[in-house]
N, C-alpha and C positions, 0 to 999 in steps of 0.2 A: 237520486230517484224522487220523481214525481209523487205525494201524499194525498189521499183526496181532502183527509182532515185537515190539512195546511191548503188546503185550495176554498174549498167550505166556507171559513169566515170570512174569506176575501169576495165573495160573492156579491155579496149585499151591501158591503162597504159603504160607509155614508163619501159620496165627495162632493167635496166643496168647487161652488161655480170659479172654473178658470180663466184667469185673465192672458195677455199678451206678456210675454216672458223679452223684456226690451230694457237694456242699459241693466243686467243684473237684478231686476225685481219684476212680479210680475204685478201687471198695470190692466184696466179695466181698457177696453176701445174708449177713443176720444169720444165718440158722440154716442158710448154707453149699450150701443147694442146688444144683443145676443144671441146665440144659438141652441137653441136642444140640444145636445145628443140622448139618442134614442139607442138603446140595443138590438141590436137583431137576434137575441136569444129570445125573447119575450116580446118586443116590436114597444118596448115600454120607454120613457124618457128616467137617465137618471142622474143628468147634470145639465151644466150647460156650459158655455165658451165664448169667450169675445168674438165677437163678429167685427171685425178688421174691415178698414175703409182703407183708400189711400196715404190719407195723413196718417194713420197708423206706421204705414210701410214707409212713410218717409220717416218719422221716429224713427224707426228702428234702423234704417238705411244711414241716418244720422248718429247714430250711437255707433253702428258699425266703424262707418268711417274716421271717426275721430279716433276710433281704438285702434285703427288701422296705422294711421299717419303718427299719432304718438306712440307707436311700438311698444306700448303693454305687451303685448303678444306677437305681432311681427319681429319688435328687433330683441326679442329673448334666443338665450343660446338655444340649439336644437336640445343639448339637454335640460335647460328646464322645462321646455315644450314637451320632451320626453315624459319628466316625471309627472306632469299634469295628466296625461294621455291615460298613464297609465296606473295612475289613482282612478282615473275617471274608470276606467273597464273595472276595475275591480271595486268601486262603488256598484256599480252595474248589476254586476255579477251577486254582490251581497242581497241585491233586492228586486235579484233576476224573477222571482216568482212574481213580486206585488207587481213588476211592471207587467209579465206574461198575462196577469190576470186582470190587470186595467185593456191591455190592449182587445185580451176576447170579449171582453165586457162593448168595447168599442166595437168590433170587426167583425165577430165571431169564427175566426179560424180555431180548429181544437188545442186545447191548449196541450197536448204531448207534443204537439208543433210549433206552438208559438214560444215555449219556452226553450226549444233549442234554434229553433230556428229568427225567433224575433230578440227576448233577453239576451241568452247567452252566444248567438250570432254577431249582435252588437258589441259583445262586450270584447268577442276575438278579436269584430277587426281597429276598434281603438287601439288596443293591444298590439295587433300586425302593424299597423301603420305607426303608433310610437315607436316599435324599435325600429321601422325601418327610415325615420327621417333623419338619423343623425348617420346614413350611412349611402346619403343624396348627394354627390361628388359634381361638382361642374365639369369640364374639362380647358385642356389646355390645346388648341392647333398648331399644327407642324407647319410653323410660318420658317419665314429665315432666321440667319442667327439675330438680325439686329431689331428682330420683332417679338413684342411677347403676343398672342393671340388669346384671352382668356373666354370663356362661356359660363356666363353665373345663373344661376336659378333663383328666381325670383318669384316671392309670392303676390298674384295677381291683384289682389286688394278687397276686393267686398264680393265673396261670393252670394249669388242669392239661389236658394235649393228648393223645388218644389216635388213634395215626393207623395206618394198613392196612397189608398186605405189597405190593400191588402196585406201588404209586409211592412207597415211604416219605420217599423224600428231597426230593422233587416235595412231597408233600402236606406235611412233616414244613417246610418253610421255611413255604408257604403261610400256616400256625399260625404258627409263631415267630417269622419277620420282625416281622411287624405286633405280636407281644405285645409281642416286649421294645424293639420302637422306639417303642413308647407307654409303655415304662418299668415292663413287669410282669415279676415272675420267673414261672418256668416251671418247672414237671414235666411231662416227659415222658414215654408209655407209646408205647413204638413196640408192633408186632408183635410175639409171640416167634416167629416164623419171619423175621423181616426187620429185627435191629434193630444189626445191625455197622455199617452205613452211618452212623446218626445217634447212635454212640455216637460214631464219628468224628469227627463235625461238631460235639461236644459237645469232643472233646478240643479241634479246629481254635478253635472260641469264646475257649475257655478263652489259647490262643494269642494270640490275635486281640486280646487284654485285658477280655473279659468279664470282670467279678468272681465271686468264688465264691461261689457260692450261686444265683445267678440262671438259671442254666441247669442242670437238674439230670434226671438219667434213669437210669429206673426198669425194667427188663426182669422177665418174664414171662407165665405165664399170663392173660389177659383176664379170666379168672372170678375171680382171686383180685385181683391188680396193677391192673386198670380197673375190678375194685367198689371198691378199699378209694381210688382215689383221687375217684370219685365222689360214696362217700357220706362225704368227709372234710370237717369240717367249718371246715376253714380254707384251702378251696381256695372261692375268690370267682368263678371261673368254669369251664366243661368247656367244650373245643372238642373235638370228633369226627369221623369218617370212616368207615363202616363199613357194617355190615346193620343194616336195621330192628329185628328185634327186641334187639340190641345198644341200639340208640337207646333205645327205651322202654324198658329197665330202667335206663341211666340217667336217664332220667326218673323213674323212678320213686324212685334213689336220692337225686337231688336235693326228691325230697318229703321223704324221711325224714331227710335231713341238716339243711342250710342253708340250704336254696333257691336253691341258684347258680345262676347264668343256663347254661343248653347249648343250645349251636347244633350242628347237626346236622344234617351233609349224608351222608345213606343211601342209599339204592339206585335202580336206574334198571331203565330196558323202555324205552329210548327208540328211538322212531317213524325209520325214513328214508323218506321219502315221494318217489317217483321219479314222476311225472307225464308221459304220453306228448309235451310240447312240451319237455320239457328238452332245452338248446340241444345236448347231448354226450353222448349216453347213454353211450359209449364211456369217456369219463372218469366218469360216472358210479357205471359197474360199479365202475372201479378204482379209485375214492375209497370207495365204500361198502364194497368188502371189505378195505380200507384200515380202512376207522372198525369195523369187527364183529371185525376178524381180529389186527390188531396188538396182542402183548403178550397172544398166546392169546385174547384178548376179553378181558382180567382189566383191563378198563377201566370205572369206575362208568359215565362218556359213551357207553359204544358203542353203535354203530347196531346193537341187536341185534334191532330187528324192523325187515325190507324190507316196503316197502306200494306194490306196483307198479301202474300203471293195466293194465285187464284186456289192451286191444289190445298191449302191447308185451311183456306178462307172459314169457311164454314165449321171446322172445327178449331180454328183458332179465335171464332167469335163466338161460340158457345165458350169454350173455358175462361174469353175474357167477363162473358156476362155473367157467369158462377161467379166471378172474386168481383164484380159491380155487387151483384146482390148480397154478398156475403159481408161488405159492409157495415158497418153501425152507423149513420146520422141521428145524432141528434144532440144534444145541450154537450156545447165545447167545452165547458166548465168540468166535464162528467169523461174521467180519466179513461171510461167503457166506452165513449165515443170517439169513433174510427176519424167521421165526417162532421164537421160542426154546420154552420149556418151561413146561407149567400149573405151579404154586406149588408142590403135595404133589399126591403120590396119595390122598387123600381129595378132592381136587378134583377131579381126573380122572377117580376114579368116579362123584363126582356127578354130572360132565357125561355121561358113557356111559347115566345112568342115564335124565337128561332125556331123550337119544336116540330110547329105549328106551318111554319113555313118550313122548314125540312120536310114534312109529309107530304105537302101541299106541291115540293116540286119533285116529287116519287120515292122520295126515303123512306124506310118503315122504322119505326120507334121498337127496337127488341126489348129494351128495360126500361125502366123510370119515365121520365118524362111528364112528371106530372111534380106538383106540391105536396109534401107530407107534411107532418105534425102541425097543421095547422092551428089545433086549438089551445096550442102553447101560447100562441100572437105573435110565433118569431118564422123565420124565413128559411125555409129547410125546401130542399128536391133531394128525389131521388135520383142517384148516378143514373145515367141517360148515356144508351148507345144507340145511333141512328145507324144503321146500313142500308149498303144501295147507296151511298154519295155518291156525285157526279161528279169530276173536279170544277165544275163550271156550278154547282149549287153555292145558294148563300149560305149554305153553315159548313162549305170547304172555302171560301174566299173570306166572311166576316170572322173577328172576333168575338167571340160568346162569352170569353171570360164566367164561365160558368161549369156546371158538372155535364156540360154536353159533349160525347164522342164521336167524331163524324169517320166513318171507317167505307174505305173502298177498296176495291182488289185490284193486282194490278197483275199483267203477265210476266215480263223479266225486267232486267237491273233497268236499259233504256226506259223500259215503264215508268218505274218505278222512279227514278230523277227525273221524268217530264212532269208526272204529275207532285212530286214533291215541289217545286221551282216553279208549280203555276198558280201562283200568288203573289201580293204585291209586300208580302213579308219576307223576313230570313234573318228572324232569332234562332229559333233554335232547333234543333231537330234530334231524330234518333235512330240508329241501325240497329239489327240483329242477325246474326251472319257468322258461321264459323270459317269462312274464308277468308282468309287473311287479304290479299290482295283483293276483294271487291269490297273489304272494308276501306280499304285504302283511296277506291276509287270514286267509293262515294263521298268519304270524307272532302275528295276534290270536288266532285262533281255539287252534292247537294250545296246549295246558296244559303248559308248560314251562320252568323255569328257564332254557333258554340251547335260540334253534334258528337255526339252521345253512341259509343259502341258498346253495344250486349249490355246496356244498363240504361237506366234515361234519368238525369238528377243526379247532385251529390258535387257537380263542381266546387271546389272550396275555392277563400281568398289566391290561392297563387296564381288561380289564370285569371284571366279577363271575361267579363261580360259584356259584349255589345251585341248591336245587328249589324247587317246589310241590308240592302233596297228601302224599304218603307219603315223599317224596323229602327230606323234611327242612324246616327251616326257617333252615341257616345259610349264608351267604355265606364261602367264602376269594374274596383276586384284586381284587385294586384298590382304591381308596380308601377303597369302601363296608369293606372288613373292618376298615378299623382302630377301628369301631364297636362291633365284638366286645369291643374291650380298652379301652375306657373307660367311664367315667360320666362323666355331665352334672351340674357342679355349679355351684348358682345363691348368687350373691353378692348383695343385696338393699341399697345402700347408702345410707342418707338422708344427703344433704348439704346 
């Protein structure tokens, strides 16, 4: 259980300026730069962080690969990989609060979130993926008798991972579990608004007896720190989390480099589809502004478009605006806060901005939609329902990544899948329906990586995360990602 007194001192905590965490120590940037971070509780600065150039990223790409090729940690049995793993989650776990509380200091999601869902989420899937690497089996093909046919798995060699502000430590295990339990080192590019948490987890590794070299991170700028390790030519793979056109330039750098494989889970507009037989519209409301409102909206999953059947419309958007306004926003820190604070205020204009142009092309704002607590100097809205969306509006086709709800009504199930699948997403989505079979048919029908019946949220590590269409093409989250970090190597044996 969450304490406020145990949260309190960690508040104001003095921290010391952070450096690049490369070959086992952490090192200032080569040519000394740095960066703020500011909190979005208070909009105040209360450290700061290497600001990473190229030559940085080739350090660190260079520590990588040496620890790659001299099998420190590639050619260790799966079990001592095992017992590292799994020291590290339980280092994790011992100082799941300081990291919960570094991270809201950074991000501001509330921290009854951030400590199940960013600490002690990390610390599972170290955990998950330690036990599951020493029970990674090649196979054997049904050649003739005078052939042996093997398939071995092999670890890819230098992964490079560039991961979000919003869940950094959530998304940031996601990646690294699975790389280096399949035996790959690692650079890492967190956020530069969000990256004290997993510089942490890097020193925690390092603890834990990772070797040096194998886990190595790189802070900065995205324009300069996530080009130069993308189009580096000794990084054998890119795993990502981010906006679409983030994605496509790394794509594009992988043309001009090496050709490394990147997987690529981007952005969402996912569907919540409420249906006039859902068995609870009541739990309904309060799950669905659960899945749009938690952690600001700054969730790639959220249900950020409602698609209500026409007869309930109206009274299924009054009881969702009762549980919008019944809410708490404000200081994540503060265990009574529901909703903590957007990332920056560049995000928080943006979301005013969506607002603003959602009325402008005939939506009406029923709650929020404005900035609160302003004279905090931190970045707080209020949950925001727009209805009347069009599916052809900018806040049913864009990303807001924010506390905005865009809700439109729809006539029957055909409705209902046209306007779901009319976007250039398909993460995620959600049903509500006590019919069995049009749960089933929408399950096929709606176009999405991961959907969600009579509930929205809550996937654990055993299944997979990815998209369709624009939403990317990579999977974090269960067995399938440790795919990500190998090659298939075929042994042809004549005997």
């Amino acid at each position: 259980m969450l304490d406020q007194s145990r949260i309190d001192p960690l508040r104001h905590a003095a921290i010391a300026e952070r450096g690049h965490f490369i070959n086992g120590r952490m090192v200032p940037a080569q040519d000394a730069r740095t960066l703020n971070v500011l909190s979005p509780i208070d909009g105040r600065p209360f450290t700061r962080i290497a600001s990473g150039s190229a030559q940085d990223v080739d350090q660190a790409v260079t520590a990588a690969r040496h620890a790659f090729e001299d099998g420190r940690w590639s050619g260790a049995t799966p079990a001592a990989r095992k017992k590292v793993l799994l020291k590290l989650a339980d280092l994790i776990e011992q100082n799941a609060l300081e990291l919960a509380v570094l991270g809201v200091r950074d991000n501001g999601t509330e921290i009854s979130m951030a400590f199940k869902a960013e600490a002690l989420s990390a610390a599972a899937s170290f955990r998950y993926y330690a036990e599951a690497l020493d029970k990674i089996y090649g196979e054997i093909a049904p050649t003739a008798d005078n052939v042996l046919g093997l398939v071995h798995k092999a670890p890819v060699g230098v992964v490079g991972a560039i991961v979000p502000w919003n869940f950094p430590l959530m998304i940031g295990a996601w990646k690294l579990a699975p790389a280096l339990a399949t035996g790959n080192s690692v650079v890492l590019k967190p956020a530069e608004t969000a990256s004290l948490s997993l510089l942490r987890i890097a020193e925690l590794a390092s603890e834990a007896g990772l070797p040096d070299g194998v886990l190595n991170v790189v802070t900065g700028p995205g324009a300069v720190v996530g080009e130069a390790l993308a189009l580096s030519m000794d990084v054998d793979v890119l795993v990502f989390t981010g906006s679409g056109a983030t994605g496509r330039r790394l794509l594009e750098y992988s043309a001009r480099s090496n050709l490394k494989r990147c997987y690529l889970e981007l952005g969402g507009k996912s569907p919540n589809i409420v249906f006039n037989d859902a068995a609870d519209l009541a739990k309904a409301a309060k799950v669905s502004a659960a899945g749009i409102f938690r952690n600001s909206g700054q969730v790639c999953v959220a249900g950020s478009r409602l698609l209500v059947q026409e007869d309930i419309h109206d009274d299924f958007v009054a009881a969702l605006c009762n549980e919008a306004e019944a809410l708490k926003v404000g200081d994540p820190l503060d265990l009574s806060s529901q909703i903590g604070a957007v990332h920056s205020l560049a995000q928080l204009e943006s979301h005013l901005r969506f607002v603003e142009t959602a009325e402008a092309e005939g939506a009406e704002c029923r709650t929020g939609g404005q900035r609160i607590l302003e004279a905090t100097g931190g970045y707080y809205m209020a949950p925001t329902v727009m209805t009347g969306v069009k599916a052809t509006d900018t806040i049913a086709q864009k990303e807001v990544f924010g506390p905005v709800l865009a809700v439109s009504p729809f006539k029957d199930e055909a409705d209902a899948i046209r306007i779901a699948n009319a976007t250039e997403f398909g993460l995620a989505a959600g049903v509500w329906t006590a019919d069995l079979g049009r749960a089933h048919r929408m399950i096929r029908a709606v176009r999405s990586g991961v959907i969600h019946v009579n509930t929205y949220g809550g996937a654990d590590l055993t299944v997979p995360l990815g998209g369709v269409k624009q939403s990317g093409n990579g999977h974090d989250k269960s067995l399938h990602a440790l795919d990500n970090y190998v090659d298939l190597k075929t042994a042809w044996i004549q005997l």
